[in-house]
N, C-alpha and C positions, 0 to 999 in steps of 0.2 A: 162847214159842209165841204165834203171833196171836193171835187172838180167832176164831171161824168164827161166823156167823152164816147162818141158814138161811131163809128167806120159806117155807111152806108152807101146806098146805091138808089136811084130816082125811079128802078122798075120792082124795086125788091118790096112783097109784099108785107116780109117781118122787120122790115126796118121800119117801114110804117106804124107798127104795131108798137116797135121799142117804142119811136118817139111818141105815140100817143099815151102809150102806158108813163112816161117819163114826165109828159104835160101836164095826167091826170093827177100824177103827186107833186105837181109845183116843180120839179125840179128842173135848173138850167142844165143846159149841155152843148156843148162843142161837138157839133155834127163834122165829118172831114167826110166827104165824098170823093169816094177811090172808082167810080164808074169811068172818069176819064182821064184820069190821073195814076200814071203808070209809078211815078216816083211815092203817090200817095198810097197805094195798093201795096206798093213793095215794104212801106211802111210799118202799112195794119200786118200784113204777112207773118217782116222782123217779131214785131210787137206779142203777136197774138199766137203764130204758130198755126193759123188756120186761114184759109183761103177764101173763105163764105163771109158773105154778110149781113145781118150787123157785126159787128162784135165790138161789143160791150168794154170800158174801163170806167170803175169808180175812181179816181185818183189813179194810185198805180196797180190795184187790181186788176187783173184780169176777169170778168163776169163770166162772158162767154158773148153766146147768140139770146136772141129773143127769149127764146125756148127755156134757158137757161139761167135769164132773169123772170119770167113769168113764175119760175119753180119759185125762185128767193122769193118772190112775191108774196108766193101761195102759201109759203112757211113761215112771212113772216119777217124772215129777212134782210129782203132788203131794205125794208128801212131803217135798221141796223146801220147796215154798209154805208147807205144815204145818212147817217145821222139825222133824220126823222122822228 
């Protein structure tokens, strides 16, 4: 199974949501919280190319946001990605 990796923030309502939806399918993840961590932000930034958060990596994938794993979800998907 990947690895999942998670960028989040302690006031953000869809980061909540990633990690719940991630719990409900068993899967672990490496949460990095960029709320106070300017080196950590500058990171996800590199990484992602987008400034919001969640943002999502299966292994070296890029997902996206919530929104944007909720889709894979809904098609199916992700648990493809997840090897599920």
């Amino acid at each position: 199974m990947p690895k999942v990796t998670i960028y989040t923030t302690q006031v953000c309502p869809y980061c909540l949501r990633a990690r719940n939806l991630l719990k409900r399918k068993g899967i672990a993840f490496e949460e990095i919280p960029v709320d106070h961590d300017p080196a950590q932000m500058a990171a996800m930034v590199e990484r992602s190319n987008r400034h919001t958060v969640p943002q999502i990596f299966v292994g070296d994938h890029h997902v996206g946001g919530y929104d944007d794993m909720a889709l894979l979800d809904s098609c199916g998907e992700l648990d493809e990605l997840l090897g599920l």
